[in-house]
C-alpha positions as CSV (number, residue, x, y, z in Angstrom):
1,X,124.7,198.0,42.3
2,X,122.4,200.6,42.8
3,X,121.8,202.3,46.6
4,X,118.6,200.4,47.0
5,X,119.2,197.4,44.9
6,X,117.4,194.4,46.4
7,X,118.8,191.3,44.5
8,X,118.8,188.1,46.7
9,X,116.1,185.8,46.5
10,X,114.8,183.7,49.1
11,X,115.7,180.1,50.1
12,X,113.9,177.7,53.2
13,X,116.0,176.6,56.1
14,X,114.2,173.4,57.5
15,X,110.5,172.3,57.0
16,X,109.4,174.8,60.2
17,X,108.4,177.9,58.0
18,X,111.6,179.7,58.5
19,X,112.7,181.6,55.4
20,X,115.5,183.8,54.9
21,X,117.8,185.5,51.8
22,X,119.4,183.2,50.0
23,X,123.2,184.6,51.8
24,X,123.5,186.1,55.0
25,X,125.4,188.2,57.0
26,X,127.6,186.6,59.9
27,X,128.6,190.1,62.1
28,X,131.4,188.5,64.5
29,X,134.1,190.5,63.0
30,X,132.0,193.5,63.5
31,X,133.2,192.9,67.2
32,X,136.0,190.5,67.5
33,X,138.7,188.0,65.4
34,X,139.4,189.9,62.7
35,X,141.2,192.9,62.8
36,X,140.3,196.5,65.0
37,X,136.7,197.0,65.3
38,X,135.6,200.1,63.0
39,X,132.0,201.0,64.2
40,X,131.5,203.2,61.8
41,X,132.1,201.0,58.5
42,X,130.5,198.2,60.4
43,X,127.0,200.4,60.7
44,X,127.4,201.4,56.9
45,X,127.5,198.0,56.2
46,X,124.3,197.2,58.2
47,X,122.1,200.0,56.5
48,X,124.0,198.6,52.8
49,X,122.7,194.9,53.7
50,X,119.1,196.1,54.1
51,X,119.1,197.9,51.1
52,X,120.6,195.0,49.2
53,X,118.2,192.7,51.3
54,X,120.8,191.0,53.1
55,X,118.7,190.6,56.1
56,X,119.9,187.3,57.8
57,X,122.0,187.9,60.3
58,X,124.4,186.0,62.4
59,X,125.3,187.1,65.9
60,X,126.0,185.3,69.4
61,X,126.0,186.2,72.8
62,X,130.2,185.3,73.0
63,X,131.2,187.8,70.2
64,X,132.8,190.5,72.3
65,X,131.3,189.1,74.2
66,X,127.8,190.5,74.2
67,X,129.2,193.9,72.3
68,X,127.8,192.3,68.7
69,X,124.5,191.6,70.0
70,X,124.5,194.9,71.7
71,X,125.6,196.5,68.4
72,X,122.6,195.1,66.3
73,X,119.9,195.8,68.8
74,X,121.5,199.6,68.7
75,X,121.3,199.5,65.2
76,X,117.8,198.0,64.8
77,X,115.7,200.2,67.0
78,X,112.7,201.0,64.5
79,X,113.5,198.3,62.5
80,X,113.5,195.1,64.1
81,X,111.1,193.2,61.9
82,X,113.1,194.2,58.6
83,X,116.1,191.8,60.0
84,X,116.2,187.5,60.5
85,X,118.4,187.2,63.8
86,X,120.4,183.8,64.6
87,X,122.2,184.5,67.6
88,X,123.2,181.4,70.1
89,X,124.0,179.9,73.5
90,X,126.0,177.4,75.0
91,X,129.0,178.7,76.4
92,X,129.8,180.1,79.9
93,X,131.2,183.2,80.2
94,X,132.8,184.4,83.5
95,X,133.9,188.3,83.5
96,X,134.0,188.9,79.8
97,X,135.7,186.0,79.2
98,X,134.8,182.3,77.9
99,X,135.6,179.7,80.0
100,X,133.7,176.1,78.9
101,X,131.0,175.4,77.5
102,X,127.1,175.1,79.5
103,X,124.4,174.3,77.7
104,X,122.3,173.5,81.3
105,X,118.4,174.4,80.4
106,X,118.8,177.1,83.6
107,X,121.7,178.7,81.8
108,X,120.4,178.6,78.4
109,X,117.0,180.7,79.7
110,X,119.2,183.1,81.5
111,X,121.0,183.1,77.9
112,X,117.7,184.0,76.2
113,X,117.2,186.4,78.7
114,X,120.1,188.4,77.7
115,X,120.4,187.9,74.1
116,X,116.3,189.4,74.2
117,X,117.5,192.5,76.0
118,X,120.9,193.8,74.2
119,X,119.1,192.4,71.0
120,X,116.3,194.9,71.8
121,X,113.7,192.4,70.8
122,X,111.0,190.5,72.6
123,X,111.8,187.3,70.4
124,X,114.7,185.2,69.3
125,X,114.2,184.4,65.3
126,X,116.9,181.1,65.3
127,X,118.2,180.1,68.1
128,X,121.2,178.4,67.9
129,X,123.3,175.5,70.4
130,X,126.6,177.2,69.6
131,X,128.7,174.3,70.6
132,X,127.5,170.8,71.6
133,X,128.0,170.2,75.5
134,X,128.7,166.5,76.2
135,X,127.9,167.2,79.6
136,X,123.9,167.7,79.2
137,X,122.1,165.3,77.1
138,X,120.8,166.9,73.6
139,X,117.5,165.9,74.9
140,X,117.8,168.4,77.6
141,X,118.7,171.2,75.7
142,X,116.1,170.7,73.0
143,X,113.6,170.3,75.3
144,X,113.8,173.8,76.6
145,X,114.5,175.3,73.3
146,X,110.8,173.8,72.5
147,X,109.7,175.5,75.7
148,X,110.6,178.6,74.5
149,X,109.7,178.3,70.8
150,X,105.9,177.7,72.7
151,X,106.4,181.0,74.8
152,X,107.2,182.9,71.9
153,X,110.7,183.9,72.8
154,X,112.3,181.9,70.1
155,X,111.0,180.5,66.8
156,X,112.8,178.5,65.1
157,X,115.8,176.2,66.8
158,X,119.4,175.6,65.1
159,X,122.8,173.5,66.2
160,X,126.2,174.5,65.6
161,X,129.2,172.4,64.6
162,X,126.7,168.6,65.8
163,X,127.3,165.2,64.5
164,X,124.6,163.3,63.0
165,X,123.6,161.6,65.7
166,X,123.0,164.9,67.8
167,X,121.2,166.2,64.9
168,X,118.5,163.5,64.8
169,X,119.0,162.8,69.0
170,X,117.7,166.6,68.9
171,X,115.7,166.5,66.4
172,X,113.1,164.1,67.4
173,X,112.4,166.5,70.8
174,X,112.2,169.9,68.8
175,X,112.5,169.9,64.6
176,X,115.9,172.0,63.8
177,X,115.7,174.0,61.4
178,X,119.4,174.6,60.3
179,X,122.8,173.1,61.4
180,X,125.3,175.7,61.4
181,X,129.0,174.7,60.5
182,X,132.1,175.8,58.8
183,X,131.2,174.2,54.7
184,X,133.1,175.7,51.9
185,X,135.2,174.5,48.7
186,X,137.8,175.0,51.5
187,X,136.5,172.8,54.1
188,X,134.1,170.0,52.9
189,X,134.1,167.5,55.6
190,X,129.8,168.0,56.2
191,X,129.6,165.9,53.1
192,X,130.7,162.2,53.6
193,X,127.8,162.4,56.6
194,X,126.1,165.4,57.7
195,X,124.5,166.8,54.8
196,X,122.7,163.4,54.0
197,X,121.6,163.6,57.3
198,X,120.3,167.2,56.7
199,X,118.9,166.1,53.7
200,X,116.8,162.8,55.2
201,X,115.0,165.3,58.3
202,X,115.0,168.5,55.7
203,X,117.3,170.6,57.6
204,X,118.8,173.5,56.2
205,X,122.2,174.1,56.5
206,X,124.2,177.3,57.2
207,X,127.5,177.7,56.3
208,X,130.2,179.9,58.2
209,X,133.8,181.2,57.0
210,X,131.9,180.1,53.5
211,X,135.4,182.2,52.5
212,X,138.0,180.1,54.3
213,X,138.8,183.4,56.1
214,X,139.8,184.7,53.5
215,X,141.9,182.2,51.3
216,X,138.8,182.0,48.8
217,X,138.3,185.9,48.8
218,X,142.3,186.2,47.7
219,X,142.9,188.6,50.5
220,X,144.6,186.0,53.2
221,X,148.1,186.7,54.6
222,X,150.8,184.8,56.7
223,X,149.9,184.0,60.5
224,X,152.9,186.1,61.6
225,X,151.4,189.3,59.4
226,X,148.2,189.6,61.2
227,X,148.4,190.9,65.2
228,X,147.9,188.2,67.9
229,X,144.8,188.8,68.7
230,X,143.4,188.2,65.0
231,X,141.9,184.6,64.4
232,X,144.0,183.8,62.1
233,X,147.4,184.0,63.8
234,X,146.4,181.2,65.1
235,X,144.8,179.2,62.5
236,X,146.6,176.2,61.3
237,X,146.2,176.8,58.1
238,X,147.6,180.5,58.0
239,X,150.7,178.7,59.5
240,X,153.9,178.9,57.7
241,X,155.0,175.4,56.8
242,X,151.0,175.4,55.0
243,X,150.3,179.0,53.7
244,X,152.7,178.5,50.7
245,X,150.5,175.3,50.0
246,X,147.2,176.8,50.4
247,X,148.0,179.8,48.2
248,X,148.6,177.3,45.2
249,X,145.7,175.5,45.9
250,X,142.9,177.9,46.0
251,X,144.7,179.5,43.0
252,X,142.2,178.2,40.9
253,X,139.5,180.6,42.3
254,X,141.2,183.1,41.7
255,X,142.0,182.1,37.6
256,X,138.3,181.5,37.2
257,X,137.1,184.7,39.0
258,X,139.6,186.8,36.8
259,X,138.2,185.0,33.8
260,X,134.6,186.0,34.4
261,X,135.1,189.2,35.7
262,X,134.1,188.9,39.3
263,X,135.8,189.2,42.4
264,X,137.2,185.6,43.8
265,X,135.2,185.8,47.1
266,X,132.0,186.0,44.4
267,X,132.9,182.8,42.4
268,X,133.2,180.9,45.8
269,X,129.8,181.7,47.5
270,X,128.2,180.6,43.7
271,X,129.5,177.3,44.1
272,X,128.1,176.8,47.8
273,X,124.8,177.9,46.4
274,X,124.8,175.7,43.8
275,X,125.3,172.6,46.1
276,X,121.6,172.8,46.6
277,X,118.7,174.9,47.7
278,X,118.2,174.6,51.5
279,X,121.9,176.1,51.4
280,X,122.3,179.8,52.8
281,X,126.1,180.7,53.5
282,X,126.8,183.8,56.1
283,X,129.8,185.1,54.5
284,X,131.4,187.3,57.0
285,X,132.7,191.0,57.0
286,X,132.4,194.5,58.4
287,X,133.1,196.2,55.0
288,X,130.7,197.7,52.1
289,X,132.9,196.5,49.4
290,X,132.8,192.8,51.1
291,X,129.0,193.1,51.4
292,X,128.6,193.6,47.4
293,X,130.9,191.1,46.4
294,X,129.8,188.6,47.9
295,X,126.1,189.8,47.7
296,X,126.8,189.2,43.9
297,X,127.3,185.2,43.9
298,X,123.4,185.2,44.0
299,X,123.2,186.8,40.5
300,X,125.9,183.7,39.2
301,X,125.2,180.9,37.3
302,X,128.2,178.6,36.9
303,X,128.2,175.8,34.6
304,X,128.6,172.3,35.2
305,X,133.0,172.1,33.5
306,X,133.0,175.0,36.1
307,X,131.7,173.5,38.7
308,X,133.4,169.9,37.7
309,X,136.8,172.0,37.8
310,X,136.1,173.6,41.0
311,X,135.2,170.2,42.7
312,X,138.9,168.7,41.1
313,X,140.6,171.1,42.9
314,X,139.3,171.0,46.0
315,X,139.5,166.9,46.4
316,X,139.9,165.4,49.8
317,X,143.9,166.5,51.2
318,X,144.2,169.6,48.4
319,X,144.2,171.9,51.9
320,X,146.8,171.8,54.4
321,X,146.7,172.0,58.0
322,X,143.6,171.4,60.5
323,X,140.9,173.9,60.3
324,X,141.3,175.0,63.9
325,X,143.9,175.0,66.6
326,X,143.8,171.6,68.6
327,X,142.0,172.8,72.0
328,X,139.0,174.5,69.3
329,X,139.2,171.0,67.3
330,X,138.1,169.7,70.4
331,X,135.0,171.6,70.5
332,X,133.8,170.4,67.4
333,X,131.0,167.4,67.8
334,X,132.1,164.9,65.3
């Protein structure tokens, strides 16, 4: 790719007006999860998304917390209306650290409040629930997400991670534009009843780890090979009595990839974009050479015994292991 190679077109998340590149960039690993934070690389690979147009971008006040929103506000002085910011609310911090969930409309303003300031902006583009709180009706907190879509702060209102009947329950006080969730050849649980859902109320839908952290991209390792505070020395799926499995399994990507000459990681954002066109994965990473490869999947065009392969390998029970430690399963609104 050339230095100012602008090759993603554009897709619609929801029926509001909000439109964005078909793939984004989700920047939590710019700050936290994944490995030593490296500034540097991670503001090389903010000027390479804008040149490529990758200019969807995924943050939330937890990540650090508050050092990733902080970093994109740095990094977009002069430049704020080049960039699509998600960022989200919904859990109560407490001296740097998280500590429950609060999705109370007084908290979420105070939220707003500081997302607007370390974002540098004076408005929110999609404004995410990051995790549902059982403890204040949906009602509630789509009520005062419409308050601030009318004041200007936000514009365009996502969930994170909700069932179906959240999604409409929210829905019919403020339209959503996008669900957020974890949807990949990897993880496909959205299917049996969420994306239908999406589909009937024309809902976008925003994939995260679109990479399975990594096992898609070919780069994962054991849980004991990554340090303790990395994501995935945690993650079920990373464990060893499951690694050995998953390896096999996503094998396939990696024999396809080879075969037409792309990088794994690239194959595997293709086939979410194929799954239909209000689809716009936020493939994470704080690395150039991440950016362009999976930047690339947009120029893909697999063909249906490709994509019929793909979908045989990935069948219900072909992945071992939960896709989160038990107390984060619990988080999850299904």
């Amino acid at each position: 790719m050339g230095a100012t190679d602008r090759i993603l077109p554009e897709r619609r998340l929801g029926s509001q007006g909000l439109r964005v590149p078909a793939i984004g960039l989700g920047c939590m690993g710019m700050s936290q999860s994944y490995g030593t934070a490296d500034a540097k690389e991670s503001w090389a690979t903010l000027e390479r998304a804008l040149a490529l147009g990758c200019t969807f971008w995924d943050t939330a006040e937890v990540y650090g917390p508050f050092a990733n929103e902080t970093l994109i506000g740095e990094f977009l002085k002069g430049r704020r209306a080049q960039v699509v910011i998600a960022t989200k609310f919904g859990f109560k911090i407490v001296d740097g650290k998280t500590v429950g969930l609060d999705s109370r409309p007084e908290h979420i303003r105070e939220a707003v409040r500081g997302s607007l300031k370390r974002l540098g902006t004076d408005y929110i583009d999609l404004l995410y629930q990051h995790r549902v709180d059982k403890a204040v009706p949906i009602e509630d907190v789509a009520g005062v997400v419409a308050d601030l879509i009318r004041e200007g702060q936000v514009r365009y209102f996502g969930l994170s991670e909700a069932s179906a009947a959240t999604i409409r329950r929210a829905h019919a006080i403020c339209p959503v534009s996008a669900l957020q969730s974890e949807y990949s050849l990897w993880e496909r649980n959205l299917e049996a009843d969420i994306i239908p859902v999406l589909a009937e109320l024309g809902i976008g839908l925003v994939p995260f780890a679109p990479l399975g952290r990594g096992f898609l991209a070919g780069t994962a390792k054991r849980a004991d090979e990554y340090p303790p505070d990395d994501f995935r020395a945690g993650d079920p799926r990373f464990a060893k009595e499951h690694f050995e499995a998953n390896l096999r399994a996503t094998g396939v990507i990696r024999e396809m990839a080879h075969a037409r000459g792309i990088a794994p990681a690239t194959l595997a954002i293709a086939w979410l974009l194929h799954r239909g066109d209000g689809i716009v994965p936020i493939p994470g990473t704080k690395r150039r050479h991440y950016l362009e490869e999976n930047v690339a999947a947009a120029q893909v065009t697999l063909t249906q015994p490709e994509l019929g392969r793909l979908d045989r390998a990935f069948q219900p029970g072909a992945i071992a292991g939960l896709r989160y430690r038990p107390e984060l399963m619990k988080t999850i609104d299904r």
